[in-house]
N, C-alpha and C positions, 0 to 999 in steps of 0.2 A: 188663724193665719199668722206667720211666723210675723215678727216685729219686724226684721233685717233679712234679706235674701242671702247677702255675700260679704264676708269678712276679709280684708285685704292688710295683708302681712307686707309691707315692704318698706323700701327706703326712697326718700321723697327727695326733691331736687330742683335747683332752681336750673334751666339749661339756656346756657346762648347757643343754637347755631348760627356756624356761622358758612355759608356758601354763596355761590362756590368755591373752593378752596385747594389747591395744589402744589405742587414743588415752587412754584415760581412766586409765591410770597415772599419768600426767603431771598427773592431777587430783588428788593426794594423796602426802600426803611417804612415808607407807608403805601398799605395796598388797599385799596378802596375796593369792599362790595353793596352789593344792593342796598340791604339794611341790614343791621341788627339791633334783633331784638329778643329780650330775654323772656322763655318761654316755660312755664309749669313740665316738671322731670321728675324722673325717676320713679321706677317702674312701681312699684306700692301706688303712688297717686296717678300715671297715667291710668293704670290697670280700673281704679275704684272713681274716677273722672272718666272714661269711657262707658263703664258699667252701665253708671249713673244714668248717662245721656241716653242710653239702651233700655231705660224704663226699671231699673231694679233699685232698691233700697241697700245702700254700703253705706258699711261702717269703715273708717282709714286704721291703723295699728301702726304707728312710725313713731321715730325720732326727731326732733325738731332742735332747733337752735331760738335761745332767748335773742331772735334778732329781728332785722326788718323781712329776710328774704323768709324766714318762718313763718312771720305773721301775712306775708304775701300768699304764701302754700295754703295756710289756713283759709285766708277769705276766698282763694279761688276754690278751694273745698267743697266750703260753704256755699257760695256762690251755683255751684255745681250741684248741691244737693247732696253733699257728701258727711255722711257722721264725722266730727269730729274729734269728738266726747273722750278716747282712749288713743290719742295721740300724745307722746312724752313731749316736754319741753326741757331742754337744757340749758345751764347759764355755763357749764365747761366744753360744749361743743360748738363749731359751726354747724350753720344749716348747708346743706352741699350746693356749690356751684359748679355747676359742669358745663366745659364750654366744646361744643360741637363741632368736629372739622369736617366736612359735607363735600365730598368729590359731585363735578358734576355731572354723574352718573347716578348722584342720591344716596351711594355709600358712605359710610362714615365709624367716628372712630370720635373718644372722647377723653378728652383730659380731665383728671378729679385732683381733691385734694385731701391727702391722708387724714389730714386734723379734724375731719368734718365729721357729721353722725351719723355719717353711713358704717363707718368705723369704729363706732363707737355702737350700735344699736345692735341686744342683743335676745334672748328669750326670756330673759329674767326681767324686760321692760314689757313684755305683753301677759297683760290682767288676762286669766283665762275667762273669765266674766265676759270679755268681748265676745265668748261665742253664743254665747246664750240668744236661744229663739232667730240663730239663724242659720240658712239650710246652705252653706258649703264655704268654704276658706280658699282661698289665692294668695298662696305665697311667692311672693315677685321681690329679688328671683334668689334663689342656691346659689351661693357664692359670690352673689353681691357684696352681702355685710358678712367680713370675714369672723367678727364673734359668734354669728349663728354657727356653730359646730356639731356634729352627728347627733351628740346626746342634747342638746336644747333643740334642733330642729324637730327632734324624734319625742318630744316632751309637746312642746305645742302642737304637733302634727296627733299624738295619740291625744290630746284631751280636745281638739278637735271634733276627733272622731267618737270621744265618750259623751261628746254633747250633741252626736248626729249628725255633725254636716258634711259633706263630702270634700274630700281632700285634694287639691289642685296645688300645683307648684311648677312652675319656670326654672330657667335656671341661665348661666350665663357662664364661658369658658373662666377657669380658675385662675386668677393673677398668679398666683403660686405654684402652679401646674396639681393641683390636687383633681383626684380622679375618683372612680366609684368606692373606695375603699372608705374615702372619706363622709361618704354618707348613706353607705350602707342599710344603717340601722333607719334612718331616715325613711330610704324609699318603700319599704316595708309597708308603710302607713298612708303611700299615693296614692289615690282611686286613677285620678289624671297628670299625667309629666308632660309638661312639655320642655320640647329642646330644638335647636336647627342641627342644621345635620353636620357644620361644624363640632358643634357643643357634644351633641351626642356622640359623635366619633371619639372624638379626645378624652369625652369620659370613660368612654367602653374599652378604649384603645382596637377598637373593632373600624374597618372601613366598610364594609357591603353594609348594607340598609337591614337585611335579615339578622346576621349576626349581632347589631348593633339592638336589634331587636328583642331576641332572644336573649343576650347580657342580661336586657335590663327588667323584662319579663321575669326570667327567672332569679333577678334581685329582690320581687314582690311588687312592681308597679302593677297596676289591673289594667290600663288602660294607657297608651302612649302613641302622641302625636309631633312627628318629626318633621321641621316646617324646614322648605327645600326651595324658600327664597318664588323666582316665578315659574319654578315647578311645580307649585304647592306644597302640599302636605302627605304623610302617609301614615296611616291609623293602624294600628293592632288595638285586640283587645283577649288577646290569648291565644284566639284561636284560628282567627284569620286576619289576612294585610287587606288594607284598601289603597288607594292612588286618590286623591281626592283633589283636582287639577283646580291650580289658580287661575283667577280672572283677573284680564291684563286692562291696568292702566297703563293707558297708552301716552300717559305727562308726567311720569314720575319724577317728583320734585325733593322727597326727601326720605328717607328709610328712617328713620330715628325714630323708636315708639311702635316700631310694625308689628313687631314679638308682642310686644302688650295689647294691641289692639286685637289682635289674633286672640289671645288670652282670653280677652273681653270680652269679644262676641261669641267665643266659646261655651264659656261658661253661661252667659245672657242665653243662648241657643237651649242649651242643657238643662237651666233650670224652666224656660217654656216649652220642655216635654219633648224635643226636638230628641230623634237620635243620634248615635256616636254619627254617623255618616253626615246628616243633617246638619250638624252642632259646627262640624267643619268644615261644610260646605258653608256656613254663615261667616265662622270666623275667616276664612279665604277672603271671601266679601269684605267684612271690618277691615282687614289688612290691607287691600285694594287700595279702599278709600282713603287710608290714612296716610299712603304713601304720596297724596297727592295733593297734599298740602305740607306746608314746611311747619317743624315739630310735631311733637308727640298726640298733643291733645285736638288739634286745629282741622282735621279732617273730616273727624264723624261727629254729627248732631244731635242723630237723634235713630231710635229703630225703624223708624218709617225712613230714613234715607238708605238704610242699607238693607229693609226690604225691599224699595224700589230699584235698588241698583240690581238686584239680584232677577226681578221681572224683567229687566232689560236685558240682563244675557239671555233668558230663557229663549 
């Protein structure tokens, strides 16, 4: 039996939201909301903290700051159940604080700070040793951390795959406007892509859902799911499309973390044997539930909650 199920490549993050939150802030020196409070970020740890909660053994692969909000990431890790063991520490970086503006609709949008290690983390700080004895990698996400660049994504993506586990990767629109050119070489080495259908479009420069399909198909992805918000998701795998319809919360309190929870229960689905159809039929599920609590991590507990939620649409 493998040691570790799932390897998680990302950048970690301490996040405030803050909601609800609108133009009319800016109409008064101090605006009082409910609470805030600062909550576990950024999609490397939401992705391998969901996981975790879903019954799987992860290992984290991040950059950290010699700080307090590091040493926070870490014990919620840990706390979590989460490998720690091949996370970096830095005394030249910050650890990232992202602070959350949350329409009351659940939408949202986030302020960062360039100086921080998201910035700074890049494939020359992941031990390929991380993958040893475990069966697939989640990269979260493309174009978060601007060092990861076509030839190091495409360097840790192939020795991934020379140690056997299967290749998964998120991705998130380009601050820079960079597009498929930029990682090319990268997608080559995806088993699973995911994207919304924002992200997808902008990188294809394609708008219909086929097209944008096709692009990236014929980029070398094997497998890709285009998440369409509360329209769900839509699945290719070469050779045919699925529609794979969301399940509606009907209290949606916060979007932040939905993509990673999606992510989560994806691959959680995928590695108990679940089909491509099944895998995201689950992850829809994880997503549901996440949206309906405020932050990333605060929604889903455990696999037993989100195979009961999944009995109750039946």
């Amino acid at each position: 039996m493998s040691k570790f199920d799932v390897v998680c490549v990302g950048n970690s993050a301490v996040d405030v939201p803050l909601c609800p939150v609108g133009p009319e802030v800016f109409s008064y020196d101090s605006y009082p909301i409910d609470r805030i409070i600062p909550q576990v970020g950024g999609s490397g740890t939401n992705v391998s903290t969901i996981l975790a909660r879903l019954g799987k053994r992860v290992k984290l692969v991040t950059l950290l700051g010699r700080d307090m909000l590091g040493d926070f990431l870490i014990r919620n890790c840990q706390e979590n159940g989460v490998d720690t063991s091949y996370i970096v520490r830095s005394g030249v970086v910050d650890t990232p604080l992202s602070v959350g503006l949350v329409r009351s609709d659940g939408e949202r949008g986030f302020v960062v700070s360039k100086s921080s290690s998201t910035f700074a983390f890049s494939a020359d700080q992941v031990d390929p040793a991380c993958f040893a004895g475990a069966r697939a990698m989640v990269f979260s996400s493309i174009f978060i951390m601007p060092q990861f660049d076509d030839a190091g994504l495409s360097r840790i993506f192939s020795a991934a795959h020379s140690a056997g586990l299967i290749v998964c990767a998120d991705m998130m629109k380009s601050r820079t406007g960079q597009r498929l050119d930029a990682v090319a070489g990268a997608l080559r080495h995806v088993d699973y892509f995911f994207a919304n259908l924002e992200e997808a479009s902008f990188l294809t420069g394609r708008e219909k859902l086929e097209e944008i399909a096709r692009v990236l198909l014929d980029a070398g992805v094997k497998h890709l799911l285009v998440k369409d918000g509360r329209h769900g998701c839509y699945i290719w795998d070469g050779s045919a499309e699925e529609h794979i319809p969301a399940f509606c919360n009907d209290h949606p309190v916060d979007t932040i973390g939905a993509g990673d929870n999606f992510a989560a229960g994806f691959v959680s689905a995928l590695l108990d044997g679940c089909s491509f159809q099944e895998a995201a039929r689950f992850a829809n599920a994880t997503a549901a539930i996440s949206v309906g609590a405020p932050g990333s991590t605060n929604g889903v507990r455990s696999r037993e909650q989100v195979e009961e939620f999944l009995r109750a649409q039946s």
